[in-house]
Biopython code that builds the backbone (N, CA, C, O; Angstrom):
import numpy as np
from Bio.PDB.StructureBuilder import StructureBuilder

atoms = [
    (1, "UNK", "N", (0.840, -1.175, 0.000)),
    (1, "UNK", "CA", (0.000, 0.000, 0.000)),
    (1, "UNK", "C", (0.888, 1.242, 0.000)),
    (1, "UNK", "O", (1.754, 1.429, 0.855)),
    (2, "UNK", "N", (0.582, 2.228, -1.183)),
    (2, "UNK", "CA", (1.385, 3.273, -1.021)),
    (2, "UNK", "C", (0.833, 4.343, 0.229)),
    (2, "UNK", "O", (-0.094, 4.093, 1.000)),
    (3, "UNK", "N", (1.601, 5.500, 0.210)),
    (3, "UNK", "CA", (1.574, 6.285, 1.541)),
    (3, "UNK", "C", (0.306, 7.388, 0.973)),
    (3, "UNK", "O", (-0.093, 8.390, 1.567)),
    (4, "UNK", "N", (-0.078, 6.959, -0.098)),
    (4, "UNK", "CA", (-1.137, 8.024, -1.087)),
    (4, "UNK", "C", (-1.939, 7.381, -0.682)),
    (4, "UNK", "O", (-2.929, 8.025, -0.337)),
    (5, "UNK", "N", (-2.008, 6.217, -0.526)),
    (5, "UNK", "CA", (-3.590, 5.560, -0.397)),
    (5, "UNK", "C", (-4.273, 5.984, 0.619)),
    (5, "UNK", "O", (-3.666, 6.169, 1.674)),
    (6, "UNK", "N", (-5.979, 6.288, 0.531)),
    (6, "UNK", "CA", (-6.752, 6.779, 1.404)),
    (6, "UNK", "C", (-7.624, 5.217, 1.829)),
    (6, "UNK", "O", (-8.323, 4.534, 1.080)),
    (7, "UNK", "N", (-7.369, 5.038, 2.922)),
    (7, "UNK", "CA", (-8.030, 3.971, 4.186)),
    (7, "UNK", "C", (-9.007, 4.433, 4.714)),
    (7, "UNK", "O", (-8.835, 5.318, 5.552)),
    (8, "UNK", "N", (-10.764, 3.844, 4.299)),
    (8, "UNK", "CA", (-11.624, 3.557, 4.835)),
    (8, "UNK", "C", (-11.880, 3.397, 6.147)),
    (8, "UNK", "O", (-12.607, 2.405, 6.200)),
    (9, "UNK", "N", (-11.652, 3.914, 7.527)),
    (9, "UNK", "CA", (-11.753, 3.159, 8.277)),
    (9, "UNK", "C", (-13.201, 3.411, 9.189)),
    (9, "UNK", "O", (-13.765, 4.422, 9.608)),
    (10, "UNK", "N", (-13.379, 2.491, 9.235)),
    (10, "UNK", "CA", (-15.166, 2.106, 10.408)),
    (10, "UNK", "C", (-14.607, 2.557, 11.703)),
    (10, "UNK", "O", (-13.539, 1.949, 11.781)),
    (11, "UNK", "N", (-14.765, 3.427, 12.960)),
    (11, "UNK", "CA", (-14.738, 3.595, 13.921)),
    (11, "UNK", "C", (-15.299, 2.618, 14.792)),
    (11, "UNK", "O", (-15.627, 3.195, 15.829)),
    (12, "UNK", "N", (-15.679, 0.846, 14.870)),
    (12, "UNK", "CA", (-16.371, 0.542, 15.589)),
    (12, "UNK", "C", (-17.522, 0.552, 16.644)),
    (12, "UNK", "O", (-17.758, -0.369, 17.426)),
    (13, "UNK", "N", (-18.331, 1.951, 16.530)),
    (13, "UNK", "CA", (-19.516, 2.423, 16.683)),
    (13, "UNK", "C", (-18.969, 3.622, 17.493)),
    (13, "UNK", "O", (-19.759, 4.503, 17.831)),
    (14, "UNK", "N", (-17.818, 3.695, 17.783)),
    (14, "UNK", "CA", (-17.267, 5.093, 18.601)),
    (14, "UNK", "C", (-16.992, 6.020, 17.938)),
    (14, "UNK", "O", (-16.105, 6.070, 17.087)),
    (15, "UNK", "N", (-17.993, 7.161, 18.372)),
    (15, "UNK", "CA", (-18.617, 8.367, 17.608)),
    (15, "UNK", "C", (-17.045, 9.269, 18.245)),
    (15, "UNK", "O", (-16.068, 8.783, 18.815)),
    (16, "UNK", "N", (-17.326, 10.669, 17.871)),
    (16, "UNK", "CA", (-16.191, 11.684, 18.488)),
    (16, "UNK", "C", (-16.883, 11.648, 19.639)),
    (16, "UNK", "O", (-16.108, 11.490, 20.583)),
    (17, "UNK", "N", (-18.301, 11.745, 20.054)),
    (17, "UNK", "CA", (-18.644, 12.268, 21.542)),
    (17, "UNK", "C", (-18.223, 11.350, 22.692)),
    (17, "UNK", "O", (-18.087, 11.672, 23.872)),
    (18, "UNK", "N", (-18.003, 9.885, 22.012)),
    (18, "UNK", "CA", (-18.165, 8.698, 22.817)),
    (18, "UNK", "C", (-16.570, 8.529, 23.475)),
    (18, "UNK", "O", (-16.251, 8.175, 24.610)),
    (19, "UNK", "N", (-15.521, 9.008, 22.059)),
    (19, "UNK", "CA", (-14.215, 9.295, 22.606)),
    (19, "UNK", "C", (-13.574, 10.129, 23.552)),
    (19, "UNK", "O", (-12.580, 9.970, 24.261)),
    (20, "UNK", "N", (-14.634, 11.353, 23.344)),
    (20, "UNK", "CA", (-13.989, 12.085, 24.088)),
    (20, "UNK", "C", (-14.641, 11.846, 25.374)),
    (20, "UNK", "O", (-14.163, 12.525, 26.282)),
    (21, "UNK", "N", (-15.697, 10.993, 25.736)),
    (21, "UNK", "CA", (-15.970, 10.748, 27.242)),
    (21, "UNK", "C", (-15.390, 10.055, 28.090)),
    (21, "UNK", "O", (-15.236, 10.146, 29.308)),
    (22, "UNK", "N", (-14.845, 8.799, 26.722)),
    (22, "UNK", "CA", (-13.746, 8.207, 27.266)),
    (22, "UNK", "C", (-12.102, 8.934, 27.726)),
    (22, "UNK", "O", (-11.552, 8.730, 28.808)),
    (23, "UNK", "N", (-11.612, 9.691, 26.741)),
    (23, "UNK", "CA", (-10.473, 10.582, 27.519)),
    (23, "UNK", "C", (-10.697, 11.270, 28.296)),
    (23, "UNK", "O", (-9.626, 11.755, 28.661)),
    (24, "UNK", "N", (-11.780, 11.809, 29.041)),
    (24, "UNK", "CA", (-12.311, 12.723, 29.691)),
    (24, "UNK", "C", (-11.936, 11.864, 30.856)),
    (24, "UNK", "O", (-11.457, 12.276, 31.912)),
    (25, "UNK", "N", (-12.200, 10.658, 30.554)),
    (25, "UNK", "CA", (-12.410, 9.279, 32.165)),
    (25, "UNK", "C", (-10.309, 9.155, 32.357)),
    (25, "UNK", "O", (-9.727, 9.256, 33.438)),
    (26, "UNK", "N", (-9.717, 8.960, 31.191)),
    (26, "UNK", "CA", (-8.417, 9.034, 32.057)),
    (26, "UNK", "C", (-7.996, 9.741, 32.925)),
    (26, "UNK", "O", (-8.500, 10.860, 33.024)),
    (27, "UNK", "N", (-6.906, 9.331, 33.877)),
    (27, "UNK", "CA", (-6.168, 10.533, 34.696)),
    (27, "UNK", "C", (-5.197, 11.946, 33.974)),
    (27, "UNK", "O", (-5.220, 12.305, 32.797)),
    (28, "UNK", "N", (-4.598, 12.393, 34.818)),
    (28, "UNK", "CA", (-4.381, 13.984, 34.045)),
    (28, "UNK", "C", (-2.872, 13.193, 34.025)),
    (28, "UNK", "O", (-2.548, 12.092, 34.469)),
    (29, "UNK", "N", (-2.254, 14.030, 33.456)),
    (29, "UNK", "CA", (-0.680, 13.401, 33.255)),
    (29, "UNK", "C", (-0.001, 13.851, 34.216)),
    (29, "UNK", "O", (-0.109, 14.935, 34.790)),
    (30, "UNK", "N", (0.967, 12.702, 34.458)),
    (30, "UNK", "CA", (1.967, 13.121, 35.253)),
    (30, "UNK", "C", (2.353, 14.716, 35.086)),
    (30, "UNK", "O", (2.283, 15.312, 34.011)),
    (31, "UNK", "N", (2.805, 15.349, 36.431)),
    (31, "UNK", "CA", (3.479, 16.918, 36.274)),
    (31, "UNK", "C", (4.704, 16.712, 35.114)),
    (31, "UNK", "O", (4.991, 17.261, 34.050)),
    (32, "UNK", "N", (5.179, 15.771, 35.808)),
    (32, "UNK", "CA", (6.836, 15.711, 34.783)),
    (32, "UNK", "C", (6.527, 15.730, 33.243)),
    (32, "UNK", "O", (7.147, 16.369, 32.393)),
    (33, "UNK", "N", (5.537, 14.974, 33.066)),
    (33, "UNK", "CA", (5.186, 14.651, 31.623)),
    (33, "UNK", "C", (4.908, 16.035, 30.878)),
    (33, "UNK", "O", (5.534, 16.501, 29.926)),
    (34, "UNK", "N", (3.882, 16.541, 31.508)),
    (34, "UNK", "CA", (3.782, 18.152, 30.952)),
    (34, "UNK", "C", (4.431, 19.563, 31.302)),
    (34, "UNK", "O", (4.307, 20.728, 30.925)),
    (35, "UNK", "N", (5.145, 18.888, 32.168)),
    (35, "UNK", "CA", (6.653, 19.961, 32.200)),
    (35, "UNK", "C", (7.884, 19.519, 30.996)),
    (35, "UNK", "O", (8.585, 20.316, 30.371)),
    (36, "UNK", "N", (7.894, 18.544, 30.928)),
    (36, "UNK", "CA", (8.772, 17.885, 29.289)),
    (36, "UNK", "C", (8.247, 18.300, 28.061)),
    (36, "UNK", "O", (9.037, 18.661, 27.188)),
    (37, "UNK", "N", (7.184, 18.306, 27.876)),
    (37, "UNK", "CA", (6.616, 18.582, 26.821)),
    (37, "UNK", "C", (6.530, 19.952, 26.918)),
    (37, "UNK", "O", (7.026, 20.489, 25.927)),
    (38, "UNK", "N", (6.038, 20.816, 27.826)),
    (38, "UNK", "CA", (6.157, 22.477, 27.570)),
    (38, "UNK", "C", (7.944, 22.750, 27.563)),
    (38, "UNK", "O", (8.223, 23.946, 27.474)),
    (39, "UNK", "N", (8.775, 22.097, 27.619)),
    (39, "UNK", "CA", (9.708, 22.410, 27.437)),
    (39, "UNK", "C", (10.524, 22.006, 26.272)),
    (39, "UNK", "O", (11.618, 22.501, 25.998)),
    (40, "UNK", "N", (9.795, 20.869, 25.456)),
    (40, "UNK", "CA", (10.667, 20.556, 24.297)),
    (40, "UNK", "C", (10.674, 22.025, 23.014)),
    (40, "UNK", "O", (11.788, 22.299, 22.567)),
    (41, "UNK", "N", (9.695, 22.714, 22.595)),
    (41, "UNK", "CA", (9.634, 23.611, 22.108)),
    (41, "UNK", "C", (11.766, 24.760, 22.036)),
    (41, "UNK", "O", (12.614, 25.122, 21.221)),
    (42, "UNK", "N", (11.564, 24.775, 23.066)),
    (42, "UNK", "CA", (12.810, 25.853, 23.837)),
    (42, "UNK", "C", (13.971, 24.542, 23.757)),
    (42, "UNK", "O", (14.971, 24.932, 23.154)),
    (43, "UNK", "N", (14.096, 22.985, 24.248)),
    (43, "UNK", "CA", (14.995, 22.157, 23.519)),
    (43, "UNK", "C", (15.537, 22.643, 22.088)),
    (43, "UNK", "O", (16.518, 23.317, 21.773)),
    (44, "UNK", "N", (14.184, 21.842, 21.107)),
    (44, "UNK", "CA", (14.492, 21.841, 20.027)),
    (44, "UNK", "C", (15.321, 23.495, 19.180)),
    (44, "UNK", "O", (16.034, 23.579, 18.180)),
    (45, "UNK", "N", (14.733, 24.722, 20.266)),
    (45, "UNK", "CA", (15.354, 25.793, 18.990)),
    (45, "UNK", "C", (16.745, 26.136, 19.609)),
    (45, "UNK", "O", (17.638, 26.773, 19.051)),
    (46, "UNK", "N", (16.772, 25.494, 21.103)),
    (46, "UNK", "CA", (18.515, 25.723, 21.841)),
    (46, "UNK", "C", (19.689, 24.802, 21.045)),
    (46, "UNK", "O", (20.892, 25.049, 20.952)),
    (47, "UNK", "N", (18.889, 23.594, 20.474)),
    (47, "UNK", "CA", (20.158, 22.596, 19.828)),
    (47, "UNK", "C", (20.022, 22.896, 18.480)),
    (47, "UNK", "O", (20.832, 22.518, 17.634)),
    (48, "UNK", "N", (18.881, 23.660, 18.207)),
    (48, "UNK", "CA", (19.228, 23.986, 16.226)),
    (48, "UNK", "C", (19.927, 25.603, 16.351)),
    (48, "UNK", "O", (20.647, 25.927, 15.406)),
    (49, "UNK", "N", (19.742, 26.591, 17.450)),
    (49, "UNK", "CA", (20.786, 27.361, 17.514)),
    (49, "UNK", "C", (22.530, 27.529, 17.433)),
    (49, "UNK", "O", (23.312, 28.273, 16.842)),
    (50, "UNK", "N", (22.636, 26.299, 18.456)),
    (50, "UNK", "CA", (23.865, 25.536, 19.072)),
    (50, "UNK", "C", (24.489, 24.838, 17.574)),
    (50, "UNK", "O", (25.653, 24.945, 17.189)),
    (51, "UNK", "N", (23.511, 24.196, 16.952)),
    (51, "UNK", "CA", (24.083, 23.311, 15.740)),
    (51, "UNK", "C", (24.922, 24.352, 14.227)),
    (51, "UNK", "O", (25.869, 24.320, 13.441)),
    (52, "UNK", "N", (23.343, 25.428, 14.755)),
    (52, "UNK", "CA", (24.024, 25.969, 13.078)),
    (52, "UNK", "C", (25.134, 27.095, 13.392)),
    (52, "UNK", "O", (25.758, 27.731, 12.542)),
    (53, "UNK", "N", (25.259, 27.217, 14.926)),
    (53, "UNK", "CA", (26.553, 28.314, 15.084)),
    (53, "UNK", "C", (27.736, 27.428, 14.809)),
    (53, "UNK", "O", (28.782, 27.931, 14.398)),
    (54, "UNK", "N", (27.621, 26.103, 15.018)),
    (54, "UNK", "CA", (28.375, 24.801, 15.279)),
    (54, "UNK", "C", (28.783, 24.624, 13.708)),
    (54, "UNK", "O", (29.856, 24.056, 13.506)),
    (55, "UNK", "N", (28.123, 25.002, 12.717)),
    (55, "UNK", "CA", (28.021, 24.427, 11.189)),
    (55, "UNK", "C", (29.581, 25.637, 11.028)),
    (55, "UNK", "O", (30.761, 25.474, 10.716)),
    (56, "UNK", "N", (28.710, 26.840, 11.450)),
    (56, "UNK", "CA", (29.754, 28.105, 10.585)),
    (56, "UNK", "C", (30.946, 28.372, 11.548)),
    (56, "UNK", "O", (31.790, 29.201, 11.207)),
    (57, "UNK", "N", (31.054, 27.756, 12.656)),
    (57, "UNK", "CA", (32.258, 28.544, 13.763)),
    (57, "UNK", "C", (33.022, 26.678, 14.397)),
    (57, "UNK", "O", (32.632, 25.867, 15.236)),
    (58, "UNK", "N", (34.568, 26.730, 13.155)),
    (58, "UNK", "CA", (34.784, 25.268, 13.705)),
    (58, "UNK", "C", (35.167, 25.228, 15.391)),
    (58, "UNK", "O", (34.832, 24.337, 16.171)),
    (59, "UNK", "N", (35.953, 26.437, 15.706)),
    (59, "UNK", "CA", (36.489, 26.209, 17.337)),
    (59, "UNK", "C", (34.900, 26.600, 18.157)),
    (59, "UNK", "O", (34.781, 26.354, 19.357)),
    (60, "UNK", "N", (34.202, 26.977, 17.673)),
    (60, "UNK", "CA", (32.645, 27.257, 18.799)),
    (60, "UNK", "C", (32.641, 25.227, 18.869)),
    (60, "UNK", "O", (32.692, 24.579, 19.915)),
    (61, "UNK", "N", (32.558, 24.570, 17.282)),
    (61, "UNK", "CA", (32.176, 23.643, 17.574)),
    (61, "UNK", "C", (33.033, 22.213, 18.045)),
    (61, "UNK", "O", (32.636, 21.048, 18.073)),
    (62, "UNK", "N", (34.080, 22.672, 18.321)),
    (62, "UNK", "CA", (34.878, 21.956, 18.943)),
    (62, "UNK", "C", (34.923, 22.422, 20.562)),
    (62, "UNK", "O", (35.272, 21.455, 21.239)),
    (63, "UNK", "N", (34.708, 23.446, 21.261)),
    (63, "UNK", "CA", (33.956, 24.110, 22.353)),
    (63, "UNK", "C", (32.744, 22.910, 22.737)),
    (63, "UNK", "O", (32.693, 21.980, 23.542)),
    (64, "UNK", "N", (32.138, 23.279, 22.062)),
    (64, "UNK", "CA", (30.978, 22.357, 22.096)),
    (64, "UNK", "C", (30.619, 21.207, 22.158)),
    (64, "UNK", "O", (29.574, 20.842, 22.698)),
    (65, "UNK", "N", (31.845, 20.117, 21.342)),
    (65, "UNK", "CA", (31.641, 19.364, 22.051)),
    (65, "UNK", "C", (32.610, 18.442, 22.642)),
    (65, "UNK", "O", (32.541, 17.213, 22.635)),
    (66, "UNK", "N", (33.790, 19.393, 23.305)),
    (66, "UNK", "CA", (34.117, 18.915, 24.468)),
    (66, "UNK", "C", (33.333, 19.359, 25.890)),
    (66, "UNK", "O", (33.702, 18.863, 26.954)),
    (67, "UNK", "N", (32.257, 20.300, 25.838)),
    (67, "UNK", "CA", (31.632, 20.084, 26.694)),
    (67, "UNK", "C", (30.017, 20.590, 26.323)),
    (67, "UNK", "O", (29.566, 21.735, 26.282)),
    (68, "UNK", "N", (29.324, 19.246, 26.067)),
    (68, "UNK", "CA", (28.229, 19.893, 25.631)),
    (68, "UNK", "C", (26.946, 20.346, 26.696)),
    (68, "UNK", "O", (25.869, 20.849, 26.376)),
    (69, "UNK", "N", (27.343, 20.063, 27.792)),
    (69, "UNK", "CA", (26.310, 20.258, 29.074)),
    (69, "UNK", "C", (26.694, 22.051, 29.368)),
    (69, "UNK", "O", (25.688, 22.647, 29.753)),
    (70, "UNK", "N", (27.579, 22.685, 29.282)),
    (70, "UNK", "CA", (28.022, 23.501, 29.236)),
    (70, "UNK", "C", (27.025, 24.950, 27.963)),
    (70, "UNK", "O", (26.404, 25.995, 28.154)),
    (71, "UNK", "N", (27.420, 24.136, 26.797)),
    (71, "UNK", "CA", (26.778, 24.459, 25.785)),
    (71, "UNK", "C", (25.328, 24.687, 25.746)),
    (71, "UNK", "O", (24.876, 25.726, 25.265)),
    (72, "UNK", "N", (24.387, 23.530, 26.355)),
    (72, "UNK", "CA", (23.104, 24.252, 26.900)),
    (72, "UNK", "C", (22.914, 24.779, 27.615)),
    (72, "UNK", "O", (21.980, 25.580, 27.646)),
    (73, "UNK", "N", (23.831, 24.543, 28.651)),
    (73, "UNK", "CA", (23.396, 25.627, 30.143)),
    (73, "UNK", "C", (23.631, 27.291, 29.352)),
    (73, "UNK", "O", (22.973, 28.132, 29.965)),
    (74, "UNK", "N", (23.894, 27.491, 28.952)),
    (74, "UNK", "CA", (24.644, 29.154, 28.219)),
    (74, "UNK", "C", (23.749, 29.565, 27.024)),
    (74, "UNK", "O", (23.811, 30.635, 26.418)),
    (75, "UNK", "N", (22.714, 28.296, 26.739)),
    (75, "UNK", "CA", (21.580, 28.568, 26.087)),
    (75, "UNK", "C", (20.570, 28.686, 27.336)),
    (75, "UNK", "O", (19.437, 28.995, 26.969)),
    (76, "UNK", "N", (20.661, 28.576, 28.214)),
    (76, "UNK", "CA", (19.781, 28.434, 29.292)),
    (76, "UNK", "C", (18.463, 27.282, 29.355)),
    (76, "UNK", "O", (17.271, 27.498, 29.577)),
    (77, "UNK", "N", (19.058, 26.202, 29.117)),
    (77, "UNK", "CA", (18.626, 25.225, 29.098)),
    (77, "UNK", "C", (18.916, 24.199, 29.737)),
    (77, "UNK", "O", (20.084, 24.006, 29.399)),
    (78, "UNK", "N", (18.536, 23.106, 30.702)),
    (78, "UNK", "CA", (18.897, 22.349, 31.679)),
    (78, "UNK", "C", (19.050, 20.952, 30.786)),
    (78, "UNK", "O", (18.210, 20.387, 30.087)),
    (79, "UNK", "N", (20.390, 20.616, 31.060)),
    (79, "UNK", "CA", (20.707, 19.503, 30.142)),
    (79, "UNK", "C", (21.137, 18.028, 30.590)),
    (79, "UNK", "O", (22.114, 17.450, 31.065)),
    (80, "UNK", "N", (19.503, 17.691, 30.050)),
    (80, "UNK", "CA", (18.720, 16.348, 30.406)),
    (80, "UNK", "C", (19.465, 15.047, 29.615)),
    (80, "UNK", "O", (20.093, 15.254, 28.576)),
    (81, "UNK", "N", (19.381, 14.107, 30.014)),
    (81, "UNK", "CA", (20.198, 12.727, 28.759)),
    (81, "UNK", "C", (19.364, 13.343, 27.508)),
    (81, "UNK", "O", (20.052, 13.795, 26.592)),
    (82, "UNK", "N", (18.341, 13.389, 27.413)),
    (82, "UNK", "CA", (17.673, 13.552, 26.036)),
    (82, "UNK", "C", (18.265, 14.321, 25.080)),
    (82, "UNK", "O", (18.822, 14.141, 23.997)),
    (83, "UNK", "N", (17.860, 15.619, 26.101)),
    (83, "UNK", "CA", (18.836, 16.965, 25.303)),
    (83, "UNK", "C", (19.952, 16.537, 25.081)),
    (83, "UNK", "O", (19.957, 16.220, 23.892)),
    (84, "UNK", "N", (21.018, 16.316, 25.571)),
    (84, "UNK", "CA", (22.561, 15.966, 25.233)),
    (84, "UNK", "C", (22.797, 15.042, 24.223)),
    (84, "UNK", "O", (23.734, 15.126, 23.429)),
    (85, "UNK", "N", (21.607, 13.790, 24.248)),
    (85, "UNK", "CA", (22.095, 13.368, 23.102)),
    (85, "UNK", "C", (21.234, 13.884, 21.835)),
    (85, "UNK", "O", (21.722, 13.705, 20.719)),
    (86, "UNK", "N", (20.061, 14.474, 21.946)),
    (86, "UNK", "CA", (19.617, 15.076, 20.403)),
    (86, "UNK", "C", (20.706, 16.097, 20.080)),
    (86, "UNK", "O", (20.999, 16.070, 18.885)),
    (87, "UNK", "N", (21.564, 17.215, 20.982)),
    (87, "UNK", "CA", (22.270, 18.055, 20.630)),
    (87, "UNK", "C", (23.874, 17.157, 19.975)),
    (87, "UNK", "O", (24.582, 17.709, 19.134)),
    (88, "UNK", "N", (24.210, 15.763, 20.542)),
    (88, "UNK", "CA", (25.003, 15.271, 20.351)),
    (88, "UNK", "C", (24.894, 14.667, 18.695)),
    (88, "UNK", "O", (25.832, 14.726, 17.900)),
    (89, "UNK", "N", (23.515, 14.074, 18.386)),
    (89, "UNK", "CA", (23.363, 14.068, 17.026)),
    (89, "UNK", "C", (23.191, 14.804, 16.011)),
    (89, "UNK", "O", (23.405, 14.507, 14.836)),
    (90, "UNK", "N", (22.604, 16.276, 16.656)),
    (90, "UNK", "CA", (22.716, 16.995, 15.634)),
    (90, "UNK", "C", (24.076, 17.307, 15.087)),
    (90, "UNK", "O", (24.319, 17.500, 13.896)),
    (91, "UNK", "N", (25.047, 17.342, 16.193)),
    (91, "UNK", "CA", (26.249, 18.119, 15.495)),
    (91, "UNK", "C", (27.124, 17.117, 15.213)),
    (91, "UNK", "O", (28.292, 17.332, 14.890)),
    (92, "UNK", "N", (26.429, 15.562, 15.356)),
    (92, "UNK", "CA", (27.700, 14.369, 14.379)),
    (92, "UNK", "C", (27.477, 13.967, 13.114)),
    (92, "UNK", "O", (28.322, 13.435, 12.394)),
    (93, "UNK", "N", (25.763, 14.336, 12.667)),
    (93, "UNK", "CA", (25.185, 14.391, 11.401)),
    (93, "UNK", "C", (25.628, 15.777, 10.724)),
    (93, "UNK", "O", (25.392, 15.733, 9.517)),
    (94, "UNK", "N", (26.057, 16.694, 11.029)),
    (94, "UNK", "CA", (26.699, 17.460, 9.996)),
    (94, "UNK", "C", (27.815, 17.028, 8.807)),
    (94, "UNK", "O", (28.232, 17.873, 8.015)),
]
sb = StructureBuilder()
sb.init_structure("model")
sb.init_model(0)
sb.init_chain("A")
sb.init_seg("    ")
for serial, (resi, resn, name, xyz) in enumerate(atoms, 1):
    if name == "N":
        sb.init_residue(resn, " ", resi, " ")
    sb.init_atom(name, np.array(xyz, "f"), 0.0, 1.0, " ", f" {name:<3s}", serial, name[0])
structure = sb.get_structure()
């Protein structure tokens, strides 16, 4: 099946109203969970900042990554395993 193809699908009698009564019935998310997520936004533009100063400035990016925990903190960003390694791939895929 190509990625063009449009899929039919039957909802098994669950309307939108019926879904959303059901998410309504889960619990609220963990704090952490929606403190991660309001914070990936400010991640993602601290390591594409960090990357493309990293593209045009070779000693920024040799700075960088001999210490890359450093490198977000000075973006003002608290640097989580996650962060370190998305910032770590961005700047080994260059």
């Amino acid at each position: 099946m190509s990625p063009s193809t449009v899929l039919d699908v039957e909802m098994n009698g669950y309307d939108a109203e019926k879904l959303a009564m059901l998410l309504r019935l889960l619990p609220p998310a963990p704090p952490g969970w929606v403190e991660a997520a309001q914070q990936l936004p400010a991640a993602r533009e601290a390591i594409e900042s960090i990357g493309a100063r990293a593209e045009a400035d070779a000693a920024y990016r040799a700075r960088v990554l001999a210490d890359l925990e450093a490198a977000l903190e000075a973006e003002g960003f608290e640097p989580s395993p996650a962060a370190l390694a998305a910032l770590r791939g961005r700047l080994l895929t260059d």
